[in-house]
N, C-alpha and C positions, 0 to 999 in steps of 0.2 A: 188540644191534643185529644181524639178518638180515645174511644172505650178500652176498643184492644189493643193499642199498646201498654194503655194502664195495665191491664190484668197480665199482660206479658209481664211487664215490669216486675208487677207483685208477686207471680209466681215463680220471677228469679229471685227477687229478693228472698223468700224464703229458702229455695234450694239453694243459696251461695252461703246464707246465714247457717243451713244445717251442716254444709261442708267445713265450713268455720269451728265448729263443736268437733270435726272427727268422725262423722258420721258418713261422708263422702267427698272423693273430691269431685268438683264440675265436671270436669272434663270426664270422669268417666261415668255419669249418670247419663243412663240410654232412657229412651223413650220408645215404647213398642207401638207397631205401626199396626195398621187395622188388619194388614195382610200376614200379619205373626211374626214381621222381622221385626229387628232393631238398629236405632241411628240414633248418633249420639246428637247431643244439642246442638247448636250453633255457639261459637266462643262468646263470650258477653262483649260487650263493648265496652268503651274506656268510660263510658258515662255510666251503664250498669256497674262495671269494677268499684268506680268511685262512691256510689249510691248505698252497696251493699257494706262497706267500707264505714262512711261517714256516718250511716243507720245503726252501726254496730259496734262505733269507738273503737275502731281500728286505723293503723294509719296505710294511706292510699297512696300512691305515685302521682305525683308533681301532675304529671301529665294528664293524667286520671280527672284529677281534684280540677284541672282550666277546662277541661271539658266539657265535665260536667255543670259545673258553676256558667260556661257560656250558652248551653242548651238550656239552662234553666233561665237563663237571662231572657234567652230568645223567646219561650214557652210564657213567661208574664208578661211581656210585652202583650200579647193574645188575650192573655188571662189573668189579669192582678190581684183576683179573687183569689189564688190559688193557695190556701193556707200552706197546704202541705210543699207546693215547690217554692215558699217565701222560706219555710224552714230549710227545707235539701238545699237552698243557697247559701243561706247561711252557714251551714254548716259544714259545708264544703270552704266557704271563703276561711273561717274558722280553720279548717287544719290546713291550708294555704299558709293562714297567720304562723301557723306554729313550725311548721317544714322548713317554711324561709326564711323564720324570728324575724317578720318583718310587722313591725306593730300597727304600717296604715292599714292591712287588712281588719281590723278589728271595729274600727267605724262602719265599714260600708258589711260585714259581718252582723254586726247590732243593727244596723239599719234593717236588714231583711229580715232579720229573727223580729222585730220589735213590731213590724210590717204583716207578720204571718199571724203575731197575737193577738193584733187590733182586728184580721178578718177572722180567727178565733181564736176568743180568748184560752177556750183549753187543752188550744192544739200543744201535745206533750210535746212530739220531740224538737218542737221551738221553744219549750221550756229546757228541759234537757241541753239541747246547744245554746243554751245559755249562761248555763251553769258550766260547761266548759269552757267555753268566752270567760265567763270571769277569775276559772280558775287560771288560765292561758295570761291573763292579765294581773296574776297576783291578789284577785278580789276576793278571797276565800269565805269572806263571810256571806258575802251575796251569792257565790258558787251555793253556797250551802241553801238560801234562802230559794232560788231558782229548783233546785236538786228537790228540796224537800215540798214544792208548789207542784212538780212533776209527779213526785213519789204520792203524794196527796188524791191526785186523780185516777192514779193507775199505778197503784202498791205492786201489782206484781209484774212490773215491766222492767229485766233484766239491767235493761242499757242504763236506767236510770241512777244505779248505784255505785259504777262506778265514777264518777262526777263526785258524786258524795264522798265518797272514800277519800278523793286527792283534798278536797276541800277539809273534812273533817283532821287528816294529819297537817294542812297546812295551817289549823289553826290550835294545833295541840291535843287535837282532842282523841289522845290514841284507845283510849275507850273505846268511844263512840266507830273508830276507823275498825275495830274489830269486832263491834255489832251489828254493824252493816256489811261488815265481808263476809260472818257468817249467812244474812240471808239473802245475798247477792249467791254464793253458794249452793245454797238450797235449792234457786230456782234456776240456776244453769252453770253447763260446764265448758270446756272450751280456751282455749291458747288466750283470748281477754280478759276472761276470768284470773286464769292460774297468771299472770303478768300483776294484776292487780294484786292478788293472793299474794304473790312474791316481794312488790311492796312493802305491803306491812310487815313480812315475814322480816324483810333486813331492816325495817326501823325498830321492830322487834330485837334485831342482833342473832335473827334465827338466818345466817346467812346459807346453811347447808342446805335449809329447807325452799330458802329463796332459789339458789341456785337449780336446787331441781326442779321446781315450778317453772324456770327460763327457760329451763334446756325440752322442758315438754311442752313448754308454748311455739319454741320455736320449732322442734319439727313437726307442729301441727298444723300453722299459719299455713296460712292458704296463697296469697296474694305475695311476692317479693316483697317490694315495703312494708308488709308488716310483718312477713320472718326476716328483713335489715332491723327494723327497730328492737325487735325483742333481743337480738343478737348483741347488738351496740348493749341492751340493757346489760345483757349478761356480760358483755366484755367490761363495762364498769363495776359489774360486782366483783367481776375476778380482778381488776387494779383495785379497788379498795379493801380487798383481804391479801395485797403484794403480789400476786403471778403473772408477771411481767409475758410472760411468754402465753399460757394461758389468753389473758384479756385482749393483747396482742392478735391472735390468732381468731378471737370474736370479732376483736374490731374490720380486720381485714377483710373476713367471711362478709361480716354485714356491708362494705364499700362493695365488695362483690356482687354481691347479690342484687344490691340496691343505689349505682352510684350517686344518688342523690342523698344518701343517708351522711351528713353534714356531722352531725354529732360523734358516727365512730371514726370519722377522720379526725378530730377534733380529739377522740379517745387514742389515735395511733399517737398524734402525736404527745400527749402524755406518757405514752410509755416510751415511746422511743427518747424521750431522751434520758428517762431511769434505763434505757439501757444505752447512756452513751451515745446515740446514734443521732447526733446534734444537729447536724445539717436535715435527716428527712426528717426528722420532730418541726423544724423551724417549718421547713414546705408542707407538712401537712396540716400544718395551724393553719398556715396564709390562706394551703385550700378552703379549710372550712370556712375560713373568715371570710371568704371572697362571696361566698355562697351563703351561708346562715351567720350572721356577725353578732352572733351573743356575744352580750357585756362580759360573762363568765369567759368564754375564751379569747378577748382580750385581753383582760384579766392576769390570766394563766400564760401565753405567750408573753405579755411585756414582763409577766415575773419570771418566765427562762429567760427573756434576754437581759434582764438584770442581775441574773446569776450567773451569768456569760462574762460582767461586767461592762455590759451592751447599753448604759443607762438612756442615751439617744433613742435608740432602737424602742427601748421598754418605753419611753417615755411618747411615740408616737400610737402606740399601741393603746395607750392610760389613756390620751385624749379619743382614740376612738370608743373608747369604752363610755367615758363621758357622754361623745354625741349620741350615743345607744342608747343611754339611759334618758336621756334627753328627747331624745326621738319618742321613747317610749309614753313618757308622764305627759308628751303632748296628743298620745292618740288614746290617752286613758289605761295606762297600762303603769306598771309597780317596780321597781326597779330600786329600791331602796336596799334592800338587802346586800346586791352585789356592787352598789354606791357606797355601802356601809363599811364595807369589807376591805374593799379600797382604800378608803380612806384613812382608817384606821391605820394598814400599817403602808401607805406610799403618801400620803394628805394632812389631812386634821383630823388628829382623834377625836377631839373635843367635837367636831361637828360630827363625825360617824357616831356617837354618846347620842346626839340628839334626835340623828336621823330616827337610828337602832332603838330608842326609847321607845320614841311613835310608831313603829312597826310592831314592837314587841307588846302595846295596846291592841290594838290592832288585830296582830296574827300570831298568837307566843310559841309560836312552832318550834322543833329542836334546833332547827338548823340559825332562826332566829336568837335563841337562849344561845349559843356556840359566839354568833356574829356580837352580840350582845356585851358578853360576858370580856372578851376580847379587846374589844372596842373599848371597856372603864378602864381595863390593864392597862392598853396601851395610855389611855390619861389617867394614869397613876393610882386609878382607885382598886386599888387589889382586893379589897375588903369586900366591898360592893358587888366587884368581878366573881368572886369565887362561884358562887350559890347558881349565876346563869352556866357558869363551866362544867356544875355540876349534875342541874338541870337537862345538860348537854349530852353529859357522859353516861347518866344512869337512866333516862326517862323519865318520867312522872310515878312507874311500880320498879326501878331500879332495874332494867332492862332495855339500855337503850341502842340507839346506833354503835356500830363498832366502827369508829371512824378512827384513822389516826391523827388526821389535824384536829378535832377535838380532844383527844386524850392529850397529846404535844399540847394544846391551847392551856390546859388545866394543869398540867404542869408545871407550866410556865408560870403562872400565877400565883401557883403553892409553891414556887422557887423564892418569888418576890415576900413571900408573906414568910417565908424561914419557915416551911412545910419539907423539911428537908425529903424524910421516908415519901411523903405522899408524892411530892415531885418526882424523884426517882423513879418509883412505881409508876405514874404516869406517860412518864418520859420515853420510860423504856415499852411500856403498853406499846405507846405510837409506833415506836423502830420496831415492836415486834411485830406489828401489824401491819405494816409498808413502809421498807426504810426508807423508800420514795418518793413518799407522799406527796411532795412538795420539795422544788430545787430552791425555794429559800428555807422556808421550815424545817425540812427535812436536817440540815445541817447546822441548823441552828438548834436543835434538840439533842443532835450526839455532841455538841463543844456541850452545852448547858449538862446532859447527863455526864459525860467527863470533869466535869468539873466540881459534878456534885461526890464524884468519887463512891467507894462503896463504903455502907454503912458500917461504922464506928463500934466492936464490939463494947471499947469500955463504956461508951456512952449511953448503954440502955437502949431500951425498947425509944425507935423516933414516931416524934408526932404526928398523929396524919390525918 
């Protein structure tokens, strides 16, 4: 590849990165001609789209992301030397992996990031795409080691922190996940930033402030795929605080905008069927599933059709979840969590105990502590369960996610352990918080709080 289209290249990348911040969009940045008019640019190509995208941890179009990954294909064949388009492969193959939850991309992903360090060692952003590789694969402790080998070289390079962030909450460390947003912060702003910000913000339990952090990332995004994802993000925040109509209304927007966006169809169908609406809930799962077949939304479809009374149905569902997982631990990728979770309540609890142990070494994240905690209940050990449910429900500084299936989970447990008051309270926490939550859960938490009845004045202040 010639000179000038390099410095083409690089002088979009910057002007697509600054419109990404807000500071303009592409299309209407002019260039003044020598004769004192003005013309505007030429539209970017699906390979510059993807480039500016992949450089900037944001998410690209399907079509973008083969593009570009096969002109970089073509460009090494020429030149193997090229650190910098061993990383742009990579790291395109990489959000490929994640768009299509297809986990063979993550070998031949590793391959070209691993390719780009051997011809230099300190090329960052094949550090950096690496540490999203392994967040993508559940590796959080390596994501971190990766993240922090990047940040090492070049402290003050934006893109790097956010890697760090996902890795530092998936291994608990909600500290650290809020010393690194702050100086992720400092050094830039922009729809990336504020998506991340919104993150911690709801594992924090600061759902209001999440919320607005989405709604100002997404009409900032630039690119359609990545005002679809921030959208889906927001429509999941609005089904996990119950607004059926609301997240509904995200989800849609995000299919709209971006029909490859797998995940808010995946999200219609959760709502639709908290609101009754059985049949398009079932079709928009099968869509997502045909197209992005995460373990989780197998998961979630075979437990509505076992709440259908559908247990055939659910049960073909459960084995595709299986080969997922399975698919997944063969291309190096983590899948224990959502194998855990399964197991426990449709398997062997006793084997989801053992799974969920070694994970919770591992990565003691909340949603781990939740799956955990769970997991001893369901094999009988309430005592042991309590402390991970609680873990779950408060944080690590008593501020944690506001989930409903973890407050229902905690309940549950303090029902079994004769926590009368504290179940109640928890019970009802969940229904207050999405009486939806879940078409098996969900219902299983109003019979368990009806039955625990209201508190007993003669009986005193209850235990909790």
């Amino acid at each position: 590849m010639d000179e000038q289209p390099r410095a083409r290249r690089r002088r979009y990348r910057r002007a697509l990165l600054a419109s990404a911040a807000g500071a303009a969009v592409l299309g209407g940045v002019l260039v003044t001609l020598p004769w004192g008019g003005q013309a505007p640019l030429p539209a970017p190509t699906p390979q510059e789209r993807a480039l500016a995208a992949v450089t900037s941890g944001v998410p690209a179009a399907l079509g973008d992301l083969e593009a570009l990954a096969a002109e970089r294909e073509r460009h090494l064949r020429e030149h193997p030397r090229d650190a910098r388009a061993w990383a742009e492969l990579g790291a395109a193959r990489v959000e490929q992996g994640l768009r299509l939850a297809d986990p063979r991309y993550w070998p031949r992903a590793e391959e070209a990031l691993r390719t780009a360090l051997e011809v230099r060692r300190d090329e960052v952003p094949a550090l950096r795409a690496m540490a999203v590789l392994a967040n993508a694969r559940r590796d959080h402790a390596s994501a971190r080691a990766w993240g922090e080998a990047a940040r090492k070289l070049e402290p003050g390079r934006w893109t790097t922190y956010p890697p760090l962030i996902e890795a530092s909450a998936g291994l608990g460390d909600d500290e650290e996940a809020g010393r690194l947003l702050e100086k992720l912060t400092e050094l830039r702003s922009g729809p990336a930033v504020m998506v991340r910000a919104a993150a911690v913000y709801r594992d924090r339990g600061w759902r209001e402030d999440a919320a607005a952090k989405l709604a100002d990332a997404a009409s900032a995004a630039g690119e359609p795929a990545e005002r679809a994802a921030y959208l889906e993000r927001a429509g999941q925040l609005a089904w996990e605080r119950g607004d059926r109509e609301d997240a509904l209304r995200h989800f849609q927007e995000a299919v709209r905008t971006d029909p490859d966006q797998r995940a808010a169809q995946a999200g219609q169908g959760r709502v639709l069927a908290a609101l009754g609406r059985t049949t398009e809930a079932l079709s928009a799962y099968r869509t997502a599933l045909a197209r992005q077949p995460r373990p989780e939304y197998a998961l979630e479809l075979g437990e509505l059709y076992e709440s259908l009374g559908m247990p055939q149905a659910a049960e073909v569902h459960y084995a595709q979840l299986r080969e997922r997982v399975g698919l997944a631990a063969a291309h190096g990728a983590d899948e224990e969590l959502v194998l855990g979770r399964f197991e426990a309540d449709h398997g062997d609890a006793e084997a989801a105990v053992r799974r969920l142990r070694a994970e919770w070494k591992r990565q003691p994240s909340t949603e781990v502590a939740d799956a955990l905690g769970w997991a001893l209940h369901r094999a009988g050990e309430h005592e042991e369960a309590l402390p991970f449910a609680v873990r779950a429900t408060e944080g690590t500084k008593g501020g944690g996610v506001r989930s409903a299936l973890f407050a229902c989970h905690r309940g549950m447990i303090e029902q079994s352990l004769e926590r009368y008051g504290a179940a109640r309270r928890h019970l009802a926490e969940a229904l207050r918080i999405n009486p939806w939550f879940s078409p098996l859960h969900a219902p299983s938490a109003k019979k368990a709080l009806a039955r625990l009845g209201e508190p007993s004045v003669q009986a005193g202040p209850e235990s909790s």
